[in-house]
C-alpha positions in Angstrom: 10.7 8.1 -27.3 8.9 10.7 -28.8 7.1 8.6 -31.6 6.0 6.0 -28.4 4.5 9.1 -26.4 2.4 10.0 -29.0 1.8 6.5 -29.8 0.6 6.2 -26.3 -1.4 9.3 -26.3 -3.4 8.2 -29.3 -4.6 5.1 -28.2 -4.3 5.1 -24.5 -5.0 8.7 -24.2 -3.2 11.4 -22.8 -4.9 10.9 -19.0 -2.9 8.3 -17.8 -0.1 9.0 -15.6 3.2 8.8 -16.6 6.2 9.5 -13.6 8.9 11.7 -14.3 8.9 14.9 -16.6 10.7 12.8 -19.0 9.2 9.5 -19.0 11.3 6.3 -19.5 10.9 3.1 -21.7 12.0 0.0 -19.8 12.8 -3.0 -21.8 13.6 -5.7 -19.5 14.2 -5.6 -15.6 16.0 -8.3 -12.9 16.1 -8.6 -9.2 15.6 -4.6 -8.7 17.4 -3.1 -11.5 15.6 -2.0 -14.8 17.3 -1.1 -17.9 15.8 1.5 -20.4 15.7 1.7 -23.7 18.7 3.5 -24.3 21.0 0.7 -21.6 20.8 2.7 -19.1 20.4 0.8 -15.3 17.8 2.2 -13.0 17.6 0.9 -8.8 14.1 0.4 -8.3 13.6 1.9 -4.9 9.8 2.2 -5.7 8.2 -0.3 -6.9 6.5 -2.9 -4.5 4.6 -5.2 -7.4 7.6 -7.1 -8.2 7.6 -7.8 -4.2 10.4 -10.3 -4.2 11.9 -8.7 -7.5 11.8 -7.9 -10.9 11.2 -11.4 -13.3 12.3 -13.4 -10.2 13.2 -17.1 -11.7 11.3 -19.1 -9.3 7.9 -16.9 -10.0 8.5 -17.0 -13.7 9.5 -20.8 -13.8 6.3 -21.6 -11.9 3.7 -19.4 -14.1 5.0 -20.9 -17.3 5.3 -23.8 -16.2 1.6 -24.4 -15.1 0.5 -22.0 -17.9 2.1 -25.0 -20.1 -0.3 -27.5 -18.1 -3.5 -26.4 -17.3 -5.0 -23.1 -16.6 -9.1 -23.3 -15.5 -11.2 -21.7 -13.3 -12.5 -22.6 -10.2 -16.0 -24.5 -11.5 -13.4 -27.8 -11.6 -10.8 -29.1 -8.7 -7.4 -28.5 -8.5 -4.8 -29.1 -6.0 -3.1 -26.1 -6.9 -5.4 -23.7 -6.0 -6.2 -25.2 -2.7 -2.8 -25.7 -1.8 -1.8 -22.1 -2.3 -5.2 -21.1 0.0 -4.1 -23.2 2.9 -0.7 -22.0 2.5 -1.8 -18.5 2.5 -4.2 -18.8 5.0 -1.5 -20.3 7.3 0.1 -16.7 7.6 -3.2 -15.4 9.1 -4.7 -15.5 12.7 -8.0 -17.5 13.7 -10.7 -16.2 13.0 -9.5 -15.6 9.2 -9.6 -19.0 7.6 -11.2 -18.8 4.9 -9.8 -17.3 1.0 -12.1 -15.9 -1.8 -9.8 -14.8 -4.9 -10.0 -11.7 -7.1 -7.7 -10.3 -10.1 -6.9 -7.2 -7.9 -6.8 -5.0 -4.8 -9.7 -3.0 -6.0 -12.0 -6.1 -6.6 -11.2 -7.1 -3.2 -12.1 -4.1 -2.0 -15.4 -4.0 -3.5 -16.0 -7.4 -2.9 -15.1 -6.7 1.1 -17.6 -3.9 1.0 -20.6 -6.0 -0.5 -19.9 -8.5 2.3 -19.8 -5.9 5.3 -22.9 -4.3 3.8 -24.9 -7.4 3.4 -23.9 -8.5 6.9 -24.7 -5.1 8.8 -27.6 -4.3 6.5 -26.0 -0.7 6.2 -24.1 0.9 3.5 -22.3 3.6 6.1 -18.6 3.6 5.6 -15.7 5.0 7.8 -12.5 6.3 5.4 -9.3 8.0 5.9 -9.7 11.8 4.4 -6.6 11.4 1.9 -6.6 7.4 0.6 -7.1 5.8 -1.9 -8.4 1.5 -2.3 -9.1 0.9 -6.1 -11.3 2.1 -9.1 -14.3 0.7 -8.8 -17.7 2.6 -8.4 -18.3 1.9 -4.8 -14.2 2.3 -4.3 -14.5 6.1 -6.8 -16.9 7.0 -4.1 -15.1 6.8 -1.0 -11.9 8.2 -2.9 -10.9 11.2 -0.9 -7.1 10.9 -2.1 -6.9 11.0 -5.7 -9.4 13.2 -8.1 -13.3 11.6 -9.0 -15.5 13.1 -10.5 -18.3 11.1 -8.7 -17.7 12.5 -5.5 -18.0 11.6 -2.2 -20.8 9.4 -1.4 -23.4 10.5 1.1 -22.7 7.2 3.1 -19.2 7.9 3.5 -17.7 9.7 6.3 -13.8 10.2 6.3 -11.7 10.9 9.2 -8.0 12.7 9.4 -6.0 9.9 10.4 -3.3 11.5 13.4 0.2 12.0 12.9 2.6 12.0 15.3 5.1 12.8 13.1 3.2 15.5 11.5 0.7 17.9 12.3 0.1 16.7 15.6 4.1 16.6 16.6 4.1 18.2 19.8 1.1 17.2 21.5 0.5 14.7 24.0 0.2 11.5 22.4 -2.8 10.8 24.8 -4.2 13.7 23.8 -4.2 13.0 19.9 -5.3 10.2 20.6 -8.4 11.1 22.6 -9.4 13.6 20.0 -8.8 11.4 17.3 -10.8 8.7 18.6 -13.6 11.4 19.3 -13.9 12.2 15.7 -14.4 8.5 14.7 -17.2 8.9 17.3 -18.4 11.7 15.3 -18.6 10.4 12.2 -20.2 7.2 13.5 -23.0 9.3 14.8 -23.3 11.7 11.6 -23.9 8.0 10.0 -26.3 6.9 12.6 -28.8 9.8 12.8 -28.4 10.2 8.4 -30.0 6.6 8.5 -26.7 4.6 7.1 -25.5 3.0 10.0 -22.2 1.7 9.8 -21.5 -1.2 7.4 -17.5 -0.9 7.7 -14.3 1.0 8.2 -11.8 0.7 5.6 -7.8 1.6 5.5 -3.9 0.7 5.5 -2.6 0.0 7.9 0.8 1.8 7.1 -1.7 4.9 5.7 0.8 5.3 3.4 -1.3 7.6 1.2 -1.6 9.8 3.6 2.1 10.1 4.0 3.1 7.3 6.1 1.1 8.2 9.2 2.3 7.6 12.8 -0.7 6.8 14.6 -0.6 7.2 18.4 -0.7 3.9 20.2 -4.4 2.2 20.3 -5.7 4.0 17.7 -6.5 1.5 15.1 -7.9 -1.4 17.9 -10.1 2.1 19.5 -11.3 2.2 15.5 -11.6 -1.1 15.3 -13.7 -1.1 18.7 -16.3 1.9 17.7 -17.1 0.0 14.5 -18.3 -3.1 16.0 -19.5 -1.6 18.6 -22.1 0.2 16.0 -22.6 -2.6 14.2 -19.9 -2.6 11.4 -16.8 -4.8 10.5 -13.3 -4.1 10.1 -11.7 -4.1 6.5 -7.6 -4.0 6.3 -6.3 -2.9 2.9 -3.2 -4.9 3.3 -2.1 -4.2 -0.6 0.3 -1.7 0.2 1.9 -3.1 3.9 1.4 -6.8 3.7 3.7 -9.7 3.0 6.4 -8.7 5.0 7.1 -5.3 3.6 6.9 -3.7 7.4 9.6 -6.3 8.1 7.7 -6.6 12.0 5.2 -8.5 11.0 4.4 -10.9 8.3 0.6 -8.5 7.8 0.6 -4.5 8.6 -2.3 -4.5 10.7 -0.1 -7.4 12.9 1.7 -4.1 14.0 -1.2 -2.9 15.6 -2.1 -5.6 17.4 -5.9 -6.3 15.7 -7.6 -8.9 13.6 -9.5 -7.6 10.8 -12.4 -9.1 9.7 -12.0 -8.9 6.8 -8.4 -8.6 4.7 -8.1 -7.2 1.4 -5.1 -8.0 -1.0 -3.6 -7.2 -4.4 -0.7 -6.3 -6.0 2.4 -7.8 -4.7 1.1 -11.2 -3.7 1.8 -12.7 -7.5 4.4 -10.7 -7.7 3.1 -9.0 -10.6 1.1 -11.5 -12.0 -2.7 -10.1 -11.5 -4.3 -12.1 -8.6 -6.2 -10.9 -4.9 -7.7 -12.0 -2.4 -10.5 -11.7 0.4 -9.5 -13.5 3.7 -12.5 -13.9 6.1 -14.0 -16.2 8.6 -15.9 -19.1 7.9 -19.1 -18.1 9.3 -18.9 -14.7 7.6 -18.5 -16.8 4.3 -21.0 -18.1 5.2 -23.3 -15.7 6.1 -22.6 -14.2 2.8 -22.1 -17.6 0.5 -25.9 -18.6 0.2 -27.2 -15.4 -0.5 -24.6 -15.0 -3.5 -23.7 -16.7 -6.3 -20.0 -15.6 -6.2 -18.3 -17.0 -9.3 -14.7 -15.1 -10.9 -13.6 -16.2 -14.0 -9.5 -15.1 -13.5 -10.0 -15.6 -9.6 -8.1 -18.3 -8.8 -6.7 -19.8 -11.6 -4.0 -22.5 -11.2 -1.5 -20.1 -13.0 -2.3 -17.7 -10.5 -1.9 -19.9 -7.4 1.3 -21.1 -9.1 2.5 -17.5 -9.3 1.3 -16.7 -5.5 3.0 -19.9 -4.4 6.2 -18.7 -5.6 6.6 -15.8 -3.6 5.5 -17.5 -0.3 7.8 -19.9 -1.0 10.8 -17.2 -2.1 9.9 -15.4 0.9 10.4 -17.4 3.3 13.4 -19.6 1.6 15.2 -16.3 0.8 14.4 -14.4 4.3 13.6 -11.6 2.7 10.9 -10.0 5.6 14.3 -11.0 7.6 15.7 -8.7 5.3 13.9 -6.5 5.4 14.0 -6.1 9.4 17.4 -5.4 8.8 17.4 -3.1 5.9 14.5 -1.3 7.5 16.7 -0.7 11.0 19.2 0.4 8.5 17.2 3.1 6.8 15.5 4.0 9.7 19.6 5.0 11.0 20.6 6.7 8.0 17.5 8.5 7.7 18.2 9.9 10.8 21.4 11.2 10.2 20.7 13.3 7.3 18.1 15.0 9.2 21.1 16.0 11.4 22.5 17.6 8.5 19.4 19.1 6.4 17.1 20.5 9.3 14.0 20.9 6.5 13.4 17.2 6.2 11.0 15.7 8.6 11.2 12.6 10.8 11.9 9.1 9.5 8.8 7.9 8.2 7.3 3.7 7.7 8.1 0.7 8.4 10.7 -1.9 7.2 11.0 -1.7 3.2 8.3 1.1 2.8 9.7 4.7 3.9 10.3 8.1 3.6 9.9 11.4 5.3 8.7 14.3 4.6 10.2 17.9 3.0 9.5 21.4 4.4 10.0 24.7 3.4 12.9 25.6 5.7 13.7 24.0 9.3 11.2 22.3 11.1 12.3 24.5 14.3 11.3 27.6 12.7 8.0 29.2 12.7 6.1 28.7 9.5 7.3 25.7 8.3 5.5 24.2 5.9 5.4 21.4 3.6 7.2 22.2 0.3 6.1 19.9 -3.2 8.1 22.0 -5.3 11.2 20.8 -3.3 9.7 17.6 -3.0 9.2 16.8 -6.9 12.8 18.2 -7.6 14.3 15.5 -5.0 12.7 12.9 -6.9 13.3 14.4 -10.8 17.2 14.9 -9.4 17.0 11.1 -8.1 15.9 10.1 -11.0 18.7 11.3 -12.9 21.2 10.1 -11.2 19.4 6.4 -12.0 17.7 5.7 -8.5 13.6 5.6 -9.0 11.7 7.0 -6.1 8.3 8.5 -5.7 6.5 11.1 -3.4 2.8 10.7 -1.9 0.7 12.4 1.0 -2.0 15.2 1.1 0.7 18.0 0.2 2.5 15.8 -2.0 5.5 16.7 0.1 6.8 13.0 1.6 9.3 11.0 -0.3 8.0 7.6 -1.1 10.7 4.7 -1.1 9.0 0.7 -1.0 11.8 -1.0 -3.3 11.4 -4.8 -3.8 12.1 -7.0 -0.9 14.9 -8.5 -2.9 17.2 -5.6 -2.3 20.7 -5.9 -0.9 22.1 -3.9 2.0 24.7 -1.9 -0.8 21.8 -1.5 -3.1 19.5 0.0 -0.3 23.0 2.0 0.6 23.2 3.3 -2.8 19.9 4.4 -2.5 20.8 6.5 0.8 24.1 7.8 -0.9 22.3 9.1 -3.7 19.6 10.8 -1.8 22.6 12.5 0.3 24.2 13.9 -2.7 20.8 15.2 -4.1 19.5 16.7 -0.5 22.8 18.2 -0.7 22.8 19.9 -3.9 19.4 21.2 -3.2 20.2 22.5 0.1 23.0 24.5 -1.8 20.6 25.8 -4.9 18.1 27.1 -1.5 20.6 29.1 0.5 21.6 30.8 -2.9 
């Protein structure tokens, strides 16, 4: 392990993140278990790549065997591709009928940002104060949840998304709302009179950097509203809450009742197999079509589509957003009841197979409470060794993070929750010493 860490460090470099104060080498992974090095079986409760799970058969099958057939790019026909767009497309509403595809969420991103700035002639862009929606220099620059050096961009204005859950627990939810809504105004107007305009807003839906957000009802459609209103279009990062992982709805931003107009995807739709996607109307396309020559070597590929079509086709013949309706009513219960017993932890956070909640310093009832990382990191250190992978996210760093594939059975998901009880209990017990 050692010899591979420095390995690592001396070609990769040492500024890479690794989880865990003692990283682990995976070998080989199935379903949602991965085994290290050493034998050892870990329960993926974190990873949402593999979105139907680890080196799924069906997923595999169908990228070797097209990789074994043809793999070209999108200059030439193939059914393949076009099959997997109308397929994929099916799972949208009108007005989103039309696919471009990328290698990634971040190149949908940019590319969803050079099509909203071309059709509102601005460059002014709306963005939550703690997210994050890829690497690339137009994405580094409205990056307000993860360190860049290249700063914010003067045509960026971000916005603290409300939680009801959080910081704003309490109030009137009409109240946070109003205020919340004012503050988009705001930073509409700071855009306005700087001479940007507004060319887009951009976020996830489940704002699940930010820690899993509750938003108060009509936020995102009064967002939504302001931006068109001045001008701009709506852009919904659905990398992180799409394909079923809320379990509600098929897309996150479904849950709250708008159409984008413009989707962004990544990550789990090949089910680790790099592939993305820009869903948009056709008269956007073609607004933006004829004025670029749009070409993307990787984006597209048969192999890709092949991939892509597996997991639609897993998903729905092995009901796994059914599943995860269930699993997610499940979690949301036993989540629940261990704030009965360990007052510090905070309300039951996300949606379906993506959730959490959040870790405080002492009760919640009790003045002063306040987030507590320190606690937070040793839940997830203690969790992993007792062979359960979990993660932790939000501006404090303070709110376990738990997405595990979609492929996960209800005793796995209980496992997960038994495990977390033993370790909230032992460090409830190490706090009152």
């Amino acid at each position: 392990m050692a010899d591979l860490l420095q390995r690592r460090y001396s070609t990769l470099g040492p500024y890479s993140p690794l989880f865990y104060s003692q990283p682990i080498e995976f070998v080989r992974a199935e379903r949602v278990w991965l085994t290290a090095r050493d034998g050892q079986r870990y329960l993926d409760g974190y990873n949402n790549v593999p979105h139907v799970g680890h080196s799924h058969p069906r997923v595999v099958e169908a990228i070797a065997k097209q990789a074994a057939t043809l793999n070209i790019h999108t200059r030439y026909l193939n059914d393949r591709v076009v099959d997997y767009a109308e397929n994929l497309l099916a799972t949208l509403d009108r007005p989103l009928d039309r696919i471009i595809f990328t290698n990634s969420g971040s190149e949908s991103n940019d590319l969803a940002l050079r099509i909203a700035n071309q059709h509102s002639g601005s460059r002014g862009l709306l963005i939550s104060d703690f997210s994050y929606h890829g690497h690339t220099q137009a994405l580094a620059v409205a990056t307000t949840g993860l360190v860049a050096h290249e700063g914010l961009g003067a045509h960026v204005r971000p916005i603290r998304i409300p939680d009801m859950d959080g910081p704003d627990a309490g109030r009137e939810e009409s109240e946070v709302l109003k205020s919340s809504l004012a503050e988009v105004d705001g930073a509409i107007s700071s855009l306005q009179e700087a001479g940007h305009g507004v060319a887009a807003v951009l976020f996830d839906s489940l704002f699940s950097t930010e820690g899993l957000n509750r938003v108060p009802e009509g936020y995102v459609s009064g967002l939504a509203e302001r931006v068109r209103q001045a001008g701009g279009l709506v852009i919904g990062d659905e990398v992180q809450s799409g394909f079923g992982r809320t379990g509600r709805s098929f897309w996150g931003h479904q849950n709250h009742g708008i159409i984008p107009d413009l989707v962004t995807m990544g990550k789990p739709m090949g089910n680790g197999h790099p592939i993305g996607a820009v869903a948009l109307s056709a008269p956007l396309l073609d607004e933006f079509g004829p004025r670029n020559m749009y070409f993307n070597t990787f984006g597209g590929n048969p192999v890709s589509a092949a991939a892509g079509q597996a997991v639609l086709d897993v998903l729905a013949e092995e009901r796994l957003i059914e599943g995860a309706v269930a699993g997610g009513a499940a979690i949301q219960t036993a989540l629940r009841e261990l704030r009965r017993d360990y007052p510090w932890i905070g309300p039951a956070k996300g949606a379906g197979l993506f959730f959490g909640f959040e870790v405080l310093d002492r009760p919640a009832t009790e003045a002063g409470a306040a987030p507590d990382p320190a606690r937070t990191k040793e839940i997830v250190e203690a969790m992993r060794a007792r062979n359960v992978l979990i993660s932790r996210i939000g501006r404090n760093d303070n709110v376990l993070k738990m997405r595990p594939p979609l492929a996960i059975r209800p005793d796995e998901l209980a496992m997960i929750i038994d495990t977390l009880a033993d370790v909230l209990a032992a460090a409830d017990t190490l706090a009152r010493r």
